[in-house]
C-alpha positions in Angstrom: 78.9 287.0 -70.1 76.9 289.8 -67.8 78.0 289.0 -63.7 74.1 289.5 -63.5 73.6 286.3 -64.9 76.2 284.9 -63.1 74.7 286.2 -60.0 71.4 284.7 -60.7 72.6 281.1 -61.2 74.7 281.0 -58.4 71.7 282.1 -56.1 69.7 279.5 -57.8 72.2 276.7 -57.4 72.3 277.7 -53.9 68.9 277.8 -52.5 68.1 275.1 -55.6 64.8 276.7 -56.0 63.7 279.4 -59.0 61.0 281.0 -56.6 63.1 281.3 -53.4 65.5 282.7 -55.8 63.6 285.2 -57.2 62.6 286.0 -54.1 66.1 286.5 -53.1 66.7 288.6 -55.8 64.0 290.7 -55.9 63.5 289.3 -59.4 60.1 287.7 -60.9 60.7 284.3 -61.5 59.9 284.0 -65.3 63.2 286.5 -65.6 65.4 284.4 -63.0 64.3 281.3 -65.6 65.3 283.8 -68.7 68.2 284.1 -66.9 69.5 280.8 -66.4 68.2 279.9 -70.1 70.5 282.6 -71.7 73.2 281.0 -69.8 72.6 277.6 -70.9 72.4 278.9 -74.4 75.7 280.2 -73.5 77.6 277.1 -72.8 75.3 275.1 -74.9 74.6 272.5 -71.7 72.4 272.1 -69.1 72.7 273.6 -66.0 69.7 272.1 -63.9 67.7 268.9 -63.7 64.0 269.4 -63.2 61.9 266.7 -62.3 59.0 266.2 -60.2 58.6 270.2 -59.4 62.8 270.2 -57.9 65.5 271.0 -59.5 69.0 269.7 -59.2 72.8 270.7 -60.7 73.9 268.6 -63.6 77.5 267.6 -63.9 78.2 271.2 -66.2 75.9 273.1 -63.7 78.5 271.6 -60.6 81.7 272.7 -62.7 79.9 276.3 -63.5 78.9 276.3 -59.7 82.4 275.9 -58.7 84.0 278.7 -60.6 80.7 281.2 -60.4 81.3 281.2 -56.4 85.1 282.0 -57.1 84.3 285.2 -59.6 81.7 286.4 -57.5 83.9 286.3 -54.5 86.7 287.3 -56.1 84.7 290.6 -57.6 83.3 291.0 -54.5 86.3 290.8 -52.9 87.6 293.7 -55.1 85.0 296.1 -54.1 85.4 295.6 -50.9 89.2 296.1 -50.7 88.8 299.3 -53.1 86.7 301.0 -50.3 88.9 299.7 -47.6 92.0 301.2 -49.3 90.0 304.6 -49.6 88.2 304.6 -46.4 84.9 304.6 -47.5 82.4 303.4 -44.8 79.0 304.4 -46.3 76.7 301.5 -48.0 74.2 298.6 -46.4 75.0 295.9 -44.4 72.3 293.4 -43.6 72.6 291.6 -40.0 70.5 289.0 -39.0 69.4 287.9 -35.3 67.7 285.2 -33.6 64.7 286.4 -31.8 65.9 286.6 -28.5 68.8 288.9 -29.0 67.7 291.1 -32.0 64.6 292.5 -29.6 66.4 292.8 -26.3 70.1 292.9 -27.5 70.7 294.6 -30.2 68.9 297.8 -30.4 71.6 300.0 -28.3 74.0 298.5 -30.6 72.2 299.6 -33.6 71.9 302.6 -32.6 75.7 303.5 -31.2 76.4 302.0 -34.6 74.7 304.5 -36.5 75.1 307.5 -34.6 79.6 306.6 -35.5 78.3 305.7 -38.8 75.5 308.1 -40.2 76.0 307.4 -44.0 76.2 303.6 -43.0 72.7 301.4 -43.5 71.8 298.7 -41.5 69.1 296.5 -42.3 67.8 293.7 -39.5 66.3 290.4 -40.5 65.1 288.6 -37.4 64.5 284.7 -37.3 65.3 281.4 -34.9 68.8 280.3 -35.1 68.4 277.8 -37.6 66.9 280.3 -39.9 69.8 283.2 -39.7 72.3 280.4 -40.4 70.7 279.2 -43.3 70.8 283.7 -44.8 74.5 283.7 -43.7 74.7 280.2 -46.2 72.6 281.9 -49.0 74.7 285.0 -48.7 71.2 286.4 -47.4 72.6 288.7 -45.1 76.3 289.5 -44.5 76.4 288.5 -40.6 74.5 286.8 -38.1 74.4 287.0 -34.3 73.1 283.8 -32.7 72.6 282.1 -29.6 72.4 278.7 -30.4 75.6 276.1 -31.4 76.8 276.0 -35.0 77.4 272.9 -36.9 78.7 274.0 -40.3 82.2 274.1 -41.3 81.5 276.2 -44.5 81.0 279.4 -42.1 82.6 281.3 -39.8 81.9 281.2 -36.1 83.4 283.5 -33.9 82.3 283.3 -29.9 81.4 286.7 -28.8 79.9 287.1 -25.3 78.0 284.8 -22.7 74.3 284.6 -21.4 72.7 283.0 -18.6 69.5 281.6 -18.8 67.4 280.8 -15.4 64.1 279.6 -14.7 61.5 281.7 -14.4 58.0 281.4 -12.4 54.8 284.1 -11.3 55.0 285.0 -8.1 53.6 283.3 -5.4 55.2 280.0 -7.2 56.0 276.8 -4.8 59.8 277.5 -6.3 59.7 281.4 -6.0 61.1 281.3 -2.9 64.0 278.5 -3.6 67.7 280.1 -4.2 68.0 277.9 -6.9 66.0 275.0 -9.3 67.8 271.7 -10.2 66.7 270.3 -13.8 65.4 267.2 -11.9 62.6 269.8 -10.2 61.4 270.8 -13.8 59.3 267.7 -14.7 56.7 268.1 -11.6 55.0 271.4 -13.6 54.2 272.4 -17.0 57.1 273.8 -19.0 56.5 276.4 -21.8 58.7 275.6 -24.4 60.2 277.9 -27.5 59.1 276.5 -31.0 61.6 273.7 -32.9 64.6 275.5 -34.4 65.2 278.2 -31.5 68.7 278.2 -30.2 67.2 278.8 -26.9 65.7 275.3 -27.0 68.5 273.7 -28.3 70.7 274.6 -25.6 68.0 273.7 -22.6 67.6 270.5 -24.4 71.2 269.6 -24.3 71.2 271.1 -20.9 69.1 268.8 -19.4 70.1 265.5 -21.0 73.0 266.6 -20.0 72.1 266.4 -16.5 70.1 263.5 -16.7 66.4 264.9 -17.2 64.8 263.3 -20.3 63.1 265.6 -22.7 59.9 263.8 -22.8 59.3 263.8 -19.2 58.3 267.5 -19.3 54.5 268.5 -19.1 54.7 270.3 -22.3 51.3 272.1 -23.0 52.2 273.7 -25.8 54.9 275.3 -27.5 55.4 279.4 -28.3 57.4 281.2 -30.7 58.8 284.2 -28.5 59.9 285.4 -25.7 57.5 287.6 -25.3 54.6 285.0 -25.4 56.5 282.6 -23.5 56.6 285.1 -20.3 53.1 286.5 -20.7 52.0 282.9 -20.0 54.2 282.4 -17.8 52.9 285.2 -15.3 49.2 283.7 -16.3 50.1 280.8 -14.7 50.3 278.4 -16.9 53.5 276.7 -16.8 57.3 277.8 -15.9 60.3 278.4 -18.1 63.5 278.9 -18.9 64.7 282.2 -20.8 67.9 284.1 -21.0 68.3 287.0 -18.0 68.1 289.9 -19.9 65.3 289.6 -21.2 63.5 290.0 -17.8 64.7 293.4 -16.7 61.2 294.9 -16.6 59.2 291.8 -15.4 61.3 291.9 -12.8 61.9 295.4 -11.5 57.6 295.1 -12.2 57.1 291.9 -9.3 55.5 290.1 -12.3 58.0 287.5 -12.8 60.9 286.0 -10.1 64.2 284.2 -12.3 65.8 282.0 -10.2 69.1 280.2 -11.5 69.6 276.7 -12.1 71.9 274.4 -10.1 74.6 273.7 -11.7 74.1 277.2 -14.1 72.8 277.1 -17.4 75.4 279.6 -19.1 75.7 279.8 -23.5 77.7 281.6 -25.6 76.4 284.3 -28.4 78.2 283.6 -31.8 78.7 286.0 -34.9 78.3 284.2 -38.1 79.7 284.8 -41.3 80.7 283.3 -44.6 84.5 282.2 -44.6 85.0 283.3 -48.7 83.9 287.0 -47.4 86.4 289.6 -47.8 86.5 291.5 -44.4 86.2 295.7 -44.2 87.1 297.8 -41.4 83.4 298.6 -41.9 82.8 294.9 -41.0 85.6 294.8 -38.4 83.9 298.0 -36.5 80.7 296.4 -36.2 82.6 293.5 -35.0 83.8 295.9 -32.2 80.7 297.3 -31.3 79.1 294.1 -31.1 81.9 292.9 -28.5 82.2 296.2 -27.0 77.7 296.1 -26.5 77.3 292.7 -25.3 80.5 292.9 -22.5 78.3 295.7 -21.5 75.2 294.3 -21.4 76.3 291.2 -19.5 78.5 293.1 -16.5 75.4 295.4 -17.1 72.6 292.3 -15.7 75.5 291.0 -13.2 75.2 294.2 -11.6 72.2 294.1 -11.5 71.9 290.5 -10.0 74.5 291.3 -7.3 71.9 294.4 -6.5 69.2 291.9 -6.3 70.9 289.7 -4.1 71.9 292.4 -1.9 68.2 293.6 -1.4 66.5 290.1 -1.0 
């Protein structure tokens, strides 16, 4: 039996879809259907249900399941420790990054990565939280760096750095001039909110039921799906917000924007996520570093920079 077919039908039980799969693969998806036909042929069962345009694992297609994901980690895991044992640290590794940390983050981390590693590539996939989790599940990509909480035993959550996010309004603002905002305060204007699935809404939501504010008592206008967007209307006036502090350094060394922190703070954690069954390189462990090493940085980096602002006001 070739590991290629092996590989195919694992990626289809997965993601239960032939055209995600394909996609996945980089395969057409009459040969991802060959694929899994030859196997069936095979083992002279059925691997998959289809009905009503979805697909689902028959009782043989659970059992092959179950010992595909072993080979495959188990070859996998071979590789690995073959170029761990001689040192090699060239090859691809594919990270993934919600929105908010793969544009203001991680690009000095990138970079110091590959300027250590030259023969090393690194390929970026940026989504919403939800999203990265869900490559890290499908073996998409081989680790994610999120902002947002993780509810899924099946992977590998390590706590890496904090963030604090604070509200931000133009200036001129009735609050501009306030030392700090209580959540209560935020339901007399519009709030701009991040799009369903962001980590960065998940954790104001829980933030302010937390503290008593209920959700729909905002004056949502309407809903954006960046940062970017989010603080652009923001400084046009059209509602206030909450994002994470670094990603305001030019807004505010610009006058455009004025962040003022919440009473009590609003403080999350950034996690790496990765799958559990993944056999671990010192390539991998590196990047690990580097990550932990960037984002200490980065965060002593802004409270420098809010002690300096402080200092000035």
């Amino acid at each position: 039996m070739s590991d290629r077919r092996l590989q195919v039908f694992h990626t289809v039980a997965g993601v239960l879809s032939f055209t995600r799969a394909a996609e996945l693969l980089h395969m057409t998806q009459p040969a991802v259907t060959h694929q899994i036909r030859q196997l069936e042929e095979e083992f002279n069962a059925r691997l998959f249900d289809r009905r009503n345009n979805k697909i689902s694992l028959t009782v043989a297609g659970e059992q092959v399941e179950e010992y595909a994901a072993r080979i495959l980690g188990l070859y996998e895991e071979m590789q690995l420790s073959v170029k761990a044992l001689t040192g090699d640290r060239t090859g691809l590794v594919t990270i993934g990054a919600s929105t908010t940390i793969a544009e203001y983050l991680l690009p000095g981390l990138l970079g110091d990565f590959s300027q250590h590693f030259p023969d090393v590539q690194i390929r970026l996939r940026v989504a919403n939280t939800d999203a990265v989790v869900g490559m890290v599940a499908d073996n998409t990509i081989d680790l994610g760096v999120v902002e947002g909480e993780i509810d899924n035993q099946l992977l590998r959550v390590e706590r890496c750095q904090q963030d604090e996010l604070q509200v931000v309004v133009p200036p001129g603002h009735s609050l501009a001039e306030c030392q700090a905002v209580t959540p209560g305060q935020l339901v007399d204007f519009p709030f701009i909110y991040r799009e369903d699935g962001s980590g960065t809404r998940s954790v104001i939501e829980r933030y302010l039921s937390e503290h008593g504010v209920d959700e729909s008592a905002l004056n949502r206008p309407f809903e954006l799906g960046s940062t970017e967007a989010i603080k652009g209307a923001v400084q046009a006036g059209v509602g206030i917000t909450i994002v994470s502090r670094a990603t305001l350094s030019k807004e505010l060394a610009l006058g455009h924007l004025v962040a003022l922190p919440l009473d009590p703070p609003l403080l999350r954690p950034f996690y790496f996520v990765r799958q559990r069954q993944k056999f671990r390189t010192h390539l991998m462990d590196e990047l690990f570093q580097f990550a932990r090493n960037y984002f200490e940085q980065t965060v002593e980096g802004c409270n420098e920079a809010l002690k300096t602002d402080d200092q000035t006001a």
